[in-house]
N, C-alpha and C positions, 0 to 999 in steps of 0.2 A: 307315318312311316309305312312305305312299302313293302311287304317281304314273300319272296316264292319260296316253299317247301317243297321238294319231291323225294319223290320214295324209290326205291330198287336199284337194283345192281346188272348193270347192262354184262351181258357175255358171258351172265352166271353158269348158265345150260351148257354154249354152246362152248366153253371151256373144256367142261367137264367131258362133255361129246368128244372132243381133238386129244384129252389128254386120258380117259378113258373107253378106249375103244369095245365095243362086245359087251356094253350092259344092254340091260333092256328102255324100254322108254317108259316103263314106270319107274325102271332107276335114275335115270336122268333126270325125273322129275324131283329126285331128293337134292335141291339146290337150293343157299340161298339169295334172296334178290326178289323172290315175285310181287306181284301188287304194286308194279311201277304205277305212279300216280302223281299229280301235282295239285298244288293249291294256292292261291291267292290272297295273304291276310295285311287287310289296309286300316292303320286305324286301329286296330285290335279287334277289326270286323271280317268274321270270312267271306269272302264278294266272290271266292269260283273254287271249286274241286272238283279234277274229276280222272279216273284212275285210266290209264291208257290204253288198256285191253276195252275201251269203248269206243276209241278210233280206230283201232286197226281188226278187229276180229279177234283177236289171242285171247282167250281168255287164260288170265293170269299171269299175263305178261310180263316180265322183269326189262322189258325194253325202255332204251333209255324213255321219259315220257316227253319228247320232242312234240307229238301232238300235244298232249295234256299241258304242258307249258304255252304254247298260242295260246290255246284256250283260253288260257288265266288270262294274261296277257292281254289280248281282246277284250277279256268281259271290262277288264280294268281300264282299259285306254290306255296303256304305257306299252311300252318297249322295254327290252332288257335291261339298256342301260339305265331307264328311268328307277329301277328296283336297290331300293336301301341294303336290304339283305337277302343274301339264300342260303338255303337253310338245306341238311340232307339228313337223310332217317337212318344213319349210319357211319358210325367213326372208328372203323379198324385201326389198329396202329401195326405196325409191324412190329412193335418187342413180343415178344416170347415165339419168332421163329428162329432166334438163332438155335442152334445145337441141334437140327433137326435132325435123323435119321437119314441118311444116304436116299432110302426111298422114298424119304416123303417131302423132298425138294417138290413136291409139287403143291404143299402147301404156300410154299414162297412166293412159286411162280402165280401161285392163285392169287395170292395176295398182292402183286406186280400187276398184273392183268382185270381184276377184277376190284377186290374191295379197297385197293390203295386210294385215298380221295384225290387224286393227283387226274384218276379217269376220270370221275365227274365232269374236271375240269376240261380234259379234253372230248367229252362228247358237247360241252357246251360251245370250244370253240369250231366243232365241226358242225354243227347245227347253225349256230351263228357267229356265224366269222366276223373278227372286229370289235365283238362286245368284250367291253374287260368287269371277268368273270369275278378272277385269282381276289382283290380287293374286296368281295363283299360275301366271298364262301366262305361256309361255314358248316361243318360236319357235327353232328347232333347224336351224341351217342342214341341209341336203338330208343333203349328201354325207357332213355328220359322221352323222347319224341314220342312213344307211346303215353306215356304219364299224360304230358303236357296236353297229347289230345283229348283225354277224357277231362284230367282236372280245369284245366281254361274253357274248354269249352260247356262247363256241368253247371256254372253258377254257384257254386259249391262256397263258401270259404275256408274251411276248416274242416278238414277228412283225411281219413284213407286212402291210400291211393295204390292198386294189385294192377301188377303188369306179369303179363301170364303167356307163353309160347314157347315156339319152338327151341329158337335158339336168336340172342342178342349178338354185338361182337363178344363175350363170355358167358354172358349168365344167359338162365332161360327162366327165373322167374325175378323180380323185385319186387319191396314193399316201400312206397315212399308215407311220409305226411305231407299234404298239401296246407299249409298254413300262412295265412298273411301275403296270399301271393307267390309265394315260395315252396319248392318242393327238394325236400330233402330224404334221402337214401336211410332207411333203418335194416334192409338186410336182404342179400340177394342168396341165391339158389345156381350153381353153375349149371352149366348145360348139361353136362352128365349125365346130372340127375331131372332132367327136362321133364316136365309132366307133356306140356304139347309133342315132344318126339314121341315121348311113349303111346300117345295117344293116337299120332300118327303109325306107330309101327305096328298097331293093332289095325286100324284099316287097311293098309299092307298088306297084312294079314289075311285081312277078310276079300279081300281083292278087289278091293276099290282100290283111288291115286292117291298116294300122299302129298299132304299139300294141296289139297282140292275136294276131296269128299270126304272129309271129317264128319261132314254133315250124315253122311250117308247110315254112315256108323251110328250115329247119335241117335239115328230116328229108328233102326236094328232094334238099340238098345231096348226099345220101349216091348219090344215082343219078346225077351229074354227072361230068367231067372237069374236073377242078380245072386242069389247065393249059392248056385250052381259050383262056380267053379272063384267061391269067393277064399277058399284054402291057398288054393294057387295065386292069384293075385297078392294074397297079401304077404306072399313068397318073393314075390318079385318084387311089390312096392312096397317099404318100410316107414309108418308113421312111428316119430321120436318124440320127446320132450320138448317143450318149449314149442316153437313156431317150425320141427326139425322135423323132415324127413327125405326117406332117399331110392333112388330107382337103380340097385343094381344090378338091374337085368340090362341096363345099356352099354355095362362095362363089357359084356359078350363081344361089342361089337371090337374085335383084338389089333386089327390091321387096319390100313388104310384104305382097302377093299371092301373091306366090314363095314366101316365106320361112313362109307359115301354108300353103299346100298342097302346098308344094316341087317347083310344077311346071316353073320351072328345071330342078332339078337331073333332073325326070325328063324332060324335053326333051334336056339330055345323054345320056341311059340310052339314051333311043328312036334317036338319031345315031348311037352307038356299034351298040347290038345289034341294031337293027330295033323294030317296034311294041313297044310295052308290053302284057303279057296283059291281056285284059279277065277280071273276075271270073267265076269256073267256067268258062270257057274252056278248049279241048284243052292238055294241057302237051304240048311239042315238047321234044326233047333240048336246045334251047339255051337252053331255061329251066332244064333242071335243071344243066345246065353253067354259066353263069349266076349259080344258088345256091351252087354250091361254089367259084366264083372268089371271090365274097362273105365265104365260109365264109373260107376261108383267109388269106383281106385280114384279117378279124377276127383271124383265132391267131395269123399274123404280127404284128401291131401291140402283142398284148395278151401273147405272149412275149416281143418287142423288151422291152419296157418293166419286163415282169418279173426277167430276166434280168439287167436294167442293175442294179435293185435287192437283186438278191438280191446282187449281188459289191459294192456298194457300201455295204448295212449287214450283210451276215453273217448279217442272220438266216434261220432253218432254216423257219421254218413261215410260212404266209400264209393268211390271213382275205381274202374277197374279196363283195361284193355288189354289187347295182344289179342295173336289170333286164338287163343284157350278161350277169348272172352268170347268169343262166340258160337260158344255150347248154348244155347238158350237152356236146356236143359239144365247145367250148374248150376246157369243162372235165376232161372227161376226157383232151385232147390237155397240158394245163396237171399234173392229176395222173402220167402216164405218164411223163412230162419229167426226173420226178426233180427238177427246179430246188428245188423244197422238197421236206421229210421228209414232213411234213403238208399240207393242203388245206380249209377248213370253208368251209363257203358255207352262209349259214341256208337254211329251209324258206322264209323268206319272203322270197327276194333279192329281191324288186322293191317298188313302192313301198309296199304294203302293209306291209313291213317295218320301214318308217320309222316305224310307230306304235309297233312294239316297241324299235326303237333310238332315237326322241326319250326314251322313258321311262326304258332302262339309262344311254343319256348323262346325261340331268340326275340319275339315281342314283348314278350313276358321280364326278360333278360335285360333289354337294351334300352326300353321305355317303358317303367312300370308304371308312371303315372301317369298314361291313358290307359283306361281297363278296357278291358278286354269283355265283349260282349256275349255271353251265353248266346248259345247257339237256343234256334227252335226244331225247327225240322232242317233239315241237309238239300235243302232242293238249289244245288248251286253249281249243277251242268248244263249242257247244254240248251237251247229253248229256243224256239221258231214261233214267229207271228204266223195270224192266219193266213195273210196272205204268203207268206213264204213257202206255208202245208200247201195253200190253192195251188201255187205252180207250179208244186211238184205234183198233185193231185191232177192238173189239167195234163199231163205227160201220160199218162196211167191210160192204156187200153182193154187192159185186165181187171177194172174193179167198175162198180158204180159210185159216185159220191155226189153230195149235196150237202152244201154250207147250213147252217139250222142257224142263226142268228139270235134267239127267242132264248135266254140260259131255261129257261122254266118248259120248255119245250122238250131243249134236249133232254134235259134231266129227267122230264115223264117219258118221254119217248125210251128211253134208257132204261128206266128202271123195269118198266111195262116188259122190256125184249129180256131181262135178267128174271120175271118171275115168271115168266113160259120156257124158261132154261135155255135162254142160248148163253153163250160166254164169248163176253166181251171182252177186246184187247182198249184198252183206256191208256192212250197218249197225251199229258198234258204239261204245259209247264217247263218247268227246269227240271232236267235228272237228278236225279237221288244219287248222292254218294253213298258207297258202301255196298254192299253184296245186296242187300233187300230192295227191294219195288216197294213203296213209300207210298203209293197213290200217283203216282205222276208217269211212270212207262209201269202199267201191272194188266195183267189178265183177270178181270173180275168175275164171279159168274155167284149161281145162286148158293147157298152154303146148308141146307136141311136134309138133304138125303146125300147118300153117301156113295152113290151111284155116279154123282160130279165130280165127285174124286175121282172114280174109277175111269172116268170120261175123258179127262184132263189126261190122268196119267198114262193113259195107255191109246190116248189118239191124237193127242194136242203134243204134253209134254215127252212125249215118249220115255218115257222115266221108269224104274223099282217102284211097285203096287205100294211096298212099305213103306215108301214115304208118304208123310202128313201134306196139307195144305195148310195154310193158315190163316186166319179171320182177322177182318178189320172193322170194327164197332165204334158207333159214334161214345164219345167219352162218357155223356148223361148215361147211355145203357151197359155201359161196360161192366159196373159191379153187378146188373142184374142179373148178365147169362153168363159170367165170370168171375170165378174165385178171385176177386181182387178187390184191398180193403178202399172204401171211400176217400176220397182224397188221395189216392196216388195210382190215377189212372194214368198219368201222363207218364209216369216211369215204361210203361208200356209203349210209347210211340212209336218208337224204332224199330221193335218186332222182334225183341233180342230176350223176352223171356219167357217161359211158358208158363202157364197157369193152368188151374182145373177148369173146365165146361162144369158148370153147374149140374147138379146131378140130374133137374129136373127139368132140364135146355137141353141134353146131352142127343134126345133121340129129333132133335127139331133142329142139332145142328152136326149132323151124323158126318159132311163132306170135309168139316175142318174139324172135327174133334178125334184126337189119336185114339190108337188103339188102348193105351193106358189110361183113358180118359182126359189128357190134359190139350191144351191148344197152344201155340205159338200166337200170342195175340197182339193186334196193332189198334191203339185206342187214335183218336181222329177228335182232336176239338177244332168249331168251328174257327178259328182265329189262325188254326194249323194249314188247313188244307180247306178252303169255302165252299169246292166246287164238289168234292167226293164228300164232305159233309153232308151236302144238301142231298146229295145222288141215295147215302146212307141212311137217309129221312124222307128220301121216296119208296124207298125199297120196304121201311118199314112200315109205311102206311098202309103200302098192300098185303103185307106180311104179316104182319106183327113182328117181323126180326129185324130192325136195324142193323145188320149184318153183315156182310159179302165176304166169299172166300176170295184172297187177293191172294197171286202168285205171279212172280217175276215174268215180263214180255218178252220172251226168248225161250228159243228151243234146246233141245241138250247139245251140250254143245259149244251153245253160242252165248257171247256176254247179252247183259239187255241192251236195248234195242237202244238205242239215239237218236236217230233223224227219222224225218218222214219216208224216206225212203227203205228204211232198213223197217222201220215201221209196218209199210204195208206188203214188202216182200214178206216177212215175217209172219204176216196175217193171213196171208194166201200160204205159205207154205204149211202152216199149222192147222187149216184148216177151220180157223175161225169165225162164228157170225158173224161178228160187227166188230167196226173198229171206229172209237169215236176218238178223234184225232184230234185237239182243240174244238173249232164249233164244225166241225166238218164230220159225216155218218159216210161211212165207208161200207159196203155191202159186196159178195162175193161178185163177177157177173161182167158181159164187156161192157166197157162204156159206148152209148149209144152214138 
């Protein structure tokens, strides 16, 4: 069985832009729909993902994913029509707008325009004319297409399953059991009381974007006093009995003015803490104090709830997605806990994800007796032969290059340029789904002084000093320089949890160990990734660190990188040593 999944909601923004005039464009950006994405699952095997802000430049594009669907498409050999089912990460229905309020017909109109699944079908017959759509679509409520892409894809059979963000078509958290194949609903949380909004309207706050640096915030948090201003949070967010709690600080938002830029609720924020940061503005300590009151309103809420369920179904492991899941921070406060044995959280918790889990759901749904194959690594975008790199390398008047043929060559040749400090742009393979660089489009460089960080972040990445980098360890060394128990290195792959640096690693690995001393870490067994294994086991031989700080190939800005082309502009613009492209050594310089 064939089946295409995609994610987002085309026209979400530029809706809101025609029917709200005079916001700002960080308000604009409070819509939803983003993490337009597609995927490919045949067989109950996923053969292509890959989110559409990697063809077009948008990072975090809710555009329909016209590219992202070729793509699949391609990698598979079929065409539209050849496709069994599709699948969509989103089923609004129109009941509960009738009675609306005279002013708020423009929820209707949104609903007509935007989340009605009726557009789906017409941006499919306007992409491809001819193909009959209407016969094999299939609208895939939010939160199950979150479930579905952790739990199918985890290998799991019987667990937990926390689906955690901003907002679904209702609800904004769910807890399923994943059992026998089957995932069933034990208790949802409406949006109201959203921990992802809330989470977002403290970056707001802080003067980052909502719906895009969450991250930003998370990494704040680690330079804060979390008891600062923990009176006040737990003002605003209520832990209850049972699995119960509730955020009524979002009910502020009163209007339908409020409630699309949430400046209610940030008129409470500015009462409580004083002004709101304006964007690039000085951070002061009660901003990062602030972040981590935030932080821990988050793990408190999202432990309560877990906690209640692990003693009330027994189960040992849990599956957990949406975009909350990609706190690594939670998460690795969530893995440490012990509450469960196990932990998965896909490559693509956020909504991009929903491309991959509408299409395991309806596989899941419609043929369960072929299973469904646990995922390894996400390496299922794009990928160029060597010769495909040469052609566009023989166009290039701006760089030096030279094919290295020898794997054992490049690989010392590499490692040797990484422990005299230069930092490498590393293109290999199939793209990573999901926000993280996996090894296959990442910027590597050496990881022991912390002066790499400073290098990266203020001449490469052009980025906030306070954010972390993060380490990629071959799996055998992982428990040695990393608080991580034996045997569950590979929960780490995806780069989604943090952990301690060893106390007595800490000053050996100063470029990727935060301020609070923990790391965002990515373990690498050889069966995973062959070719950055071996590179991980040159570096360490000179070393003694099996190590390297791995950060996304892309500048601020910009999604990562995809093609050779975007590749080596990228590496020229950022001012990087080398770029090792496949078997091809790329160098600043004109070609001769």
């Amino acid at each position: 069985m064939r089946i295409l999944g995609i994610s987002g909601l085309h026209n979400s923004e530029e809706f809101k832009r025609r029917e709200l005039p005079g916001l700002s464009d960080r308000e604009y950006r409070i819509s939803q729909g983003r993490d337009s994405a597609a995927a490919l699952v045949v067989d109950g095997r996923i053969v292509a993902a890959a989110a559409e802000e990697r063809f077009t430049g948008e990072k975090t594009t809710g555009a329909f994913p016209v590219n992202a669907v070729r793509f699949c498409l391609e990698q598979g050999g079929i065409g539209l029509d050849d496709l069994d089912l599709i699948g969509h990460g989103f089923a609004h229905e129109r009941s509960g707008l009738e009675g609306l309020e005279p002013d708020e017909d423009y929820l209707a109109r949104r609903f007509t325009e935007v989340y009605d699944p009726e557009r789906q079908l017409d941006w499919f017959a306007e992409h491809f004319p001819g193909a009959d759509v209407r016969s094999r679509f299939t609208p895939v409520p939010h939160h199950l297409a979150h479930a579905a892409s952790a739990y199918y894809a985890s290998g799991f059979d019987d667990c937990l399953v926390l689906v955690a963000d901003g907002r679904g078509e209702t609800e904004s958290l769910t807890v399923y059991t994943g059992i026998g194949g089957k995932l069933e609903a034990l208790h949802t949380v409406p949006a109201m009381h959203s921990l992802g909004s809330l989470y977002g309207v403290f970056t707001l706050y802080l003067g980052f974007e909502m719906a895009m640096d969450e991250y930003k915030m998370m990494g704040l948090a680690s330079y804060g006093d979390r008891t600062r201003y923990e009176r006040e949070l737990r003002k605003l967010v209520h832990v209850r009995q049972g699995p119960e709690f509730a955020v009524p600080l979002l009910a502020r938002d009163g209007d339908l003015l409020q409630r699309e830029t949430h400046r209610g609720v940030l008129a409470v924020l500015e009462e409580l803490f004083g002004p709101a940061r304006e964007p690039g503005g000085p951070l002061e300590q009660r901003h990062m104090d602030i972040a981590a009151a935030a932080q821990a309103a988050l793990e408190r809420c999202l432990l309560h709830v877990l906690r209640h369920y692990r003693r009330q179904t027994g189960l040992r492991d849990l599956c957990y997605a949406g975009g909350v899941a990609l706190n690594c921070s939670a998460n690795g406060l969530i893995l440490r806990s012990r509450v469960f044995d196990r932990v998965f959280v896909p490559p693509g918790a956020g909504d991009d994800g929903t491309a991959v889990g509408s299409a395991l759901y309806l596989h899941a749904t419609r043929k369960p007796e072929t299973p469904i194959q646990p995922m390894r690594m996400p390496y299922w975008g794009s990928s160029f032969s060597s010769e495909e790199i040469a052609e566009h390398l023989a166009t290039r008047t701006d760089v030096c290059s030279r094919r290295v043929t020898d794997e054992e060559e490049l690989l010392a040749e590499t490692a040797q340029a990484l422990e005299r400090g230069e930092v490498v742009a590393w293109f290999q393979g199939g793209m990573e789904f999901g926000p993280r660089a996996l090894g296959h489009r990442s910027i590597l460089a050496d990881p022991r002084e912390a002066r790499m960080r400073d290098h990266i972040n203020n001449l490469i990445k052009k980025r906030e000093d306070f954010r972390p980098f993060a380490p990629v360890v071959t799996e055998a060394a992982a428990s040695t320089f990393f608080e991580i128990r034996g045997g569950r290195e590979r929960q780490y792959a995806h780069m989604l949890f943090t952990t301690r640096t060893r106390q007595e690693h800490r000053d050996r690995l100063g470029a990727v160990t935060h301020i609070d001393g923990t790391a965002r870490v990515q373990t690498i067994g050889a069966d995973a990734n062959p070719l950055l294994h071996a590179l991980l086991e040159r570096f360490g031989g000179l070393t003694g660190v099996p190590v390297l700080l791995n950060t996304s190939f892309n500048l601020r800005g910009q999604p990562i990188v995809r093609t050779p082309r975007e590749a080596v502009d990228t590496f020229l613009r950022g001012g990087l040593d080398r770029l090792v492209i496949g078997d091809h050594v790329v160098v600043p310089g004109s070609a001769s």
